[in-house]
C-alpha positions in Angstrom: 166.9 85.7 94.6 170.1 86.9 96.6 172.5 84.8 98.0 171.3 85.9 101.1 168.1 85.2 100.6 168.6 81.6 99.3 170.3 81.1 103.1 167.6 82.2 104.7 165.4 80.0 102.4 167.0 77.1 103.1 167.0 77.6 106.9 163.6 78.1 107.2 162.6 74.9 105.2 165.1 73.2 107.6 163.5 75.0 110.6 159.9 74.4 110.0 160.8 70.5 108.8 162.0 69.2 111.9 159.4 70.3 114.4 157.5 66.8 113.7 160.6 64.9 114.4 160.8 66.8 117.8 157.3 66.3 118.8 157.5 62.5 118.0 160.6 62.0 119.9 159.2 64.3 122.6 155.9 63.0 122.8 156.9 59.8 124.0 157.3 60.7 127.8 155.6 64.4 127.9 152.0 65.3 127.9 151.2 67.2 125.1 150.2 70.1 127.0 153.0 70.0 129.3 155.4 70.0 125.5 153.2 73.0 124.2 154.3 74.3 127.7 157.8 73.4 127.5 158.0 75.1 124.0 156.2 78.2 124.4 157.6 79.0 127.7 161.5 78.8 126.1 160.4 81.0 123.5 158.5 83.7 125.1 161.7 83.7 127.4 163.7 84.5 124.5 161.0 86.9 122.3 159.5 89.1 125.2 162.5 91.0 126.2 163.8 91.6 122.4 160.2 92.8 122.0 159.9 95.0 125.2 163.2 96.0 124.2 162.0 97.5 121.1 159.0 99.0 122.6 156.4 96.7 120.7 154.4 95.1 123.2 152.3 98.3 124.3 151.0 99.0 120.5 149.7 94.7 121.0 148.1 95.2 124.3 145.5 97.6 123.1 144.1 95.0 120.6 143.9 92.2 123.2 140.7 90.2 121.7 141.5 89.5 118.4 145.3 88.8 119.3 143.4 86.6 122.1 141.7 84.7 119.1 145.0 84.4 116.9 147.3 83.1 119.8 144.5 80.3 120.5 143.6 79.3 116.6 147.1 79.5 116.0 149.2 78.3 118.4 147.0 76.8 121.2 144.9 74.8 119.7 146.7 73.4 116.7 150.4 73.1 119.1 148.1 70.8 121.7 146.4 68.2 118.6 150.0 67.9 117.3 150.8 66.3 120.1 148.1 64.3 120.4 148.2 63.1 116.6 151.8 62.3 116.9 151.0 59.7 119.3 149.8 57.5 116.3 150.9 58.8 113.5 154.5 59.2 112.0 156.4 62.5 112.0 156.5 61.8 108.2 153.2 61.7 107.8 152.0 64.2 110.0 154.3 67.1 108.1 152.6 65.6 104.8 149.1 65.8 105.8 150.0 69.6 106.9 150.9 70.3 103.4 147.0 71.0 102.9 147.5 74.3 104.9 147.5 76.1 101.1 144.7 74.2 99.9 142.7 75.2 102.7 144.2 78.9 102.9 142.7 78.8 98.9 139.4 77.7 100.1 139.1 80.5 102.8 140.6 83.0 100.3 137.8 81.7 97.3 134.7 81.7 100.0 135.3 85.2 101.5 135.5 86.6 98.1 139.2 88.1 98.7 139.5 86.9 94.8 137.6 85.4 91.7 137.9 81.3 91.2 139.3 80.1 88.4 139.9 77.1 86.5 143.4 76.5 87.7 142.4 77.0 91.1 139.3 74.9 91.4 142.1 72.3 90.0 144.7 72.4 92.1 141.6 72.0 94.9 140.9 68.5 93.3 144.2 67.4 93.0 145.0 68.2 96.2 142.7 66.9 98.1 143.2 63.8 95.8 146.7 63.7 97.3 145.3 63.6 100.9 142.9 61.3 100.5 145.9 58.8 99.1 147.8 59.2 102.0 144.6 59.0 104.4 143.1 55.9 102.6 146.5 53.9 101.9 148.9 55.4 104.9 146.4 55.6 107.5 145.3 52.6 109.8 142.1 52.5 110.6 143.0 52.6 114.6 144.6 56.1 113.4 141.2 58.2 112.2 141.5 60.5 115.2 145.0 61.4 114.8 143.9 62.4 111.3 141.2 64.2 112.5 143.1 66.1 114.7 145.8 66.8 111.9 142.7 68.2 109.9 142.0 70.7 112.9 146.0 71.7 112.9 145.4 72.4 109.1 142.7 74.6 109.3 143.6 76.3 112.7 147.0 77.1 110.3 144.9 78.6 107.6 142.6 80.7 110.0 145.1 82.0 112.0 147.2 84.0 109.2 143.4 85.7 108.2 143.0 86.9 111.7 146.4 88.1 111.7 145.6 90.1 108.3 142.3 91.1 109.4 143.4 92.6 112.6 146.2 92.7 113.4 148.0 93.6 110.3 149.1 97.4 111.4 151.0 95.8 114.6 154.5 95.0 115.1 155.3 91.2 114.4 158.1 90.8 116.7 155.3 92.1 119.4 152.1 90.2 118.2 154.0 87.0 118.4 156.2 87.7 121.7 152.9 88.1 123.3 151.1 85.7 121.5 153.6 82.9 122.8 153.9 84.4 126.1 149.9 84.2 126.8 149.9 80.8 125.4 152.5 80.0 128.0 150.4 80.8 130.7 147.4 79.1 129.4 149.3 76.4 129.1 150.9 76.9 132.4 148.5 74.8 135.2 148.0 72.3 133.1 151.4 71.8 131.8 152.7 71.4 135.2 150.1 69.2 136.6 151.1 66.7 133.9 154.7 67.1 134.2 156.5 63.9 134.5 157.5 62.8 138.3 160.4 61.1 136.5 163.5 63.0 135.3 163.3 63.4 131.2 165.4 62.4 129.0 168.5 63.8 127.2 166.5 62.9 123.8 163.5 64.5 125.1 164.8 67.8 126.9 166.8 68.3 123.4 163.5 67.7 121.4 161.5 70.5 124.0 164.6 72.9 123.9 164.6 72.4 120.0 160.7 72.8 119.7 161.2 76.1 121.6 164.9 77.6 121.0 164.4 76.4 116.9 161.6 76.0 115.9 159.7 79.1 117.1 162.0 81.7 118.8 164.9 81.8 115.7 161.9 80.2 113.5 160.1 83.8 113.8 163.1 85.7 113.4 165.0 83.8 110.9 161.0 84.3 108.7 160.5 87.9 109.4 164.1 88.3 107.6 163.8 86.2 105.0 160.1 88.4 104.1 162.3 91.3 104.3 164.7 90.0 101.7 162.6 88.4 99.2 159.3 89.0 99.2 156.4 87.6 101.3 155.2 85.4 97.8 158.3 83.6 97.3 158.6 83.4 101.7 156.2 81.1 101.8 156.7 78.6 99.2 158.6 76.8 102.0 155.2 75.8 103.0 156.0 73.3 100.2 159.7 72.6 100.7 159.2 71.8 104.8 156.9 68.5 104.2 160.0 67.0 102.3 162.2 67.7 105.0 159.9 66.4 107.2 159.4 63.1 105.6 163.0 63.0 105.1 163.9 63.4 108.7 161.5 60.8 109.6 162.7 58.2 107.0 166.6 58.6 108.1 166.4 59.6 111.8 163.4 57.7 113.2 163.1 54.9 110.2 159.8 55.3 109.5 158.1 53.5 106.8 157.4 55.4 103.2 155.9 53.7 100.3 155.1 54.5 96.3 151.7 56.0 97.9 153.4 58.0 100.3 155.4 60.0 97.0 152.1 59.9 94.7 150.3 61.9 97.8 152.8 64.0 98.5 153.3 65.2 95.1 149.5 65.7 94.7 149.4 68.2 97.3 152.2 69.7 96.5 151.3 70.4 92.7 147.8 71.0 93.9 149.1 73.8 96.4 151.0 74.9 93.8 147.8 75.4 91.5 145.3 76.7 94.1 147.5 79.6 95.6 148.9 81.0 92.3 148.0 84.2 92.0 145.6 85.1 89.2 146.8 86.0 86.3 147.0 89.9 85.5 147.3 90.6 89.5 149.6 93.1 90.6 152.9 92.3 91.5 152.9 92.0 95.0 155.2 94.2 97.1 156.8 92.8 100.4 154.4 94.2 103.8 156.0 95.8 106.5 153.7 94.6 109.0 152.8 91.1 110.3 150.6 90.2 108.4 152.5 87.5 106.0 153.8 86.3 109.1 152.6 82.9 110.8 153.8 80.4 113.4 153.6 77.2 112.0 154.3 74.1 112.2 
């Protein structure tokens, strides 16, 4: 890999680690809906005119229902039940648990027949999901089942989203499936983000956490991706889906001194070797040769 494209590597672990620290800090006086708000409102502020700009919205418009169902499994849906995890759980854990995103991208991948299951995979499933249930049985408090519960619908909402993307939506620009993506989410979120905007002024922690959310972690997060897929390939693009958990947990530990124990590193590095397992392509495949289109390209976290 280039120098270049170890950069943009790095960046993007860093980008996509720190949303849970944001949303933990932000959570504490906004809504979530009024934070999905706040962050998909700063980035559709900075993405729509880049993308009208470049004459890619007009190509989206014309494919309006299953862009309707991506910006909804993707970005309405799971932004909102981050939020509303968060409230229990740690920003650690939370990026952990959404680790499984590969695990259940493998199961989607194995049940719609896209390719054959194989030892390895079938595996990397078991020891996976062995990792998640450590961190659910031994980091999880009782009081704290919904939160999980909710994590498990960000997961697969993660996993779902990119297949509609693929499906559908594939031939499209990125920069304009995503500007208007975020934009329509936006308004969604719009009534109901307001209603439940706080009558008290915010603050500075909390605007910064919003304005990072937005500005960060999905605006240059998008960019900063569709870049690095240019550079290195979309197979090596998204092995940050195993870097950012670490960084998350990091963040957590030093910034917001949350609790880790010997369980915590035992489940983490079961999903991460079970990941690992369960996407590797099989054996024999054909080298895989970087897409022009959008559909490697996801939103997460």
């Amino acid at each position: 890999m280039s120098r270049r494209g170890w950069v943009l590597f790095i960046a993007m672990s860093l980008i996509w680690g720190v949303p849970y620290l944001f949303i933990k800090v932000a959570i504490d006086e906004l809504t979530p809906a009024s934070l999905v708000l706040a962050r998909t409102a700063i980035a559709a502020v900075l993405l729509l005119p880049i993308a009208i700009a470049k004459d890619q919205i007009r190509p989206v418009l014309k494919h309006w229902r299953p862009l309707l169902a991506f910006t909804a499994i993707e970005i309405c849906v799971p932004w909102l039940l981050l939020g509303y995890a968060q409230h229990e759980l740690s920003s650690s854990l939370t990026g952990l648990l959404i680790a499984a995103v590969p695990l259940v991208g493998a199961i989607l991948v194995v049940t719609t027949r896209q390719e054959r299951v194989d030892r390895r995979r079938v595996a990397g499933l078991l020891v996976g999901f062995a990792g998640v249930a450590a961190l659910v049985g031994f980091d999880v408090e009782a009081s704290s089942l919904w939160s999980v519960a909710a994590v498990a619908g960000v997961v697969v909402s993660y996993a779902v989203g990119p297949v509609i993307l693929a499906r559908y939506l594939a031939a499209l620009p990125a920069l304009g499936v995503m500007a208007v993506s975020i934009t329509v989410a936006a308004v969604v979120y719009l009534p109901v983000g307001v209603a439940q905007w706080p009558a008290e002024p915010l603050s500075t922690p909390v605007w910064l956490s919003a304005g990072g959310l937005g500005l960060i972690c999905t605006a240059t997060a998008f960019l900063v991706f569709y870049r690095l897929i240019a550079e290195v390939g979309p197979a090596r693009a998204t092995v940050i889906t195993y870097v950012n958990p670490a960084v998350a947990l990091v963040l957590g530990i030093v910034v917001l001194n949350e609790s880790a124990t010997a369980i915590t590193g035992v489940g983490f590095a079961l999903i991460l070797a079970g990941s690992v397992l369960a996407t590797a392509r099989n054996r024999g495949a054909a080298r895989e040769v970087p897409p022009r289109d959008s559909a490697q390209l996801r939103t997460q976290p």
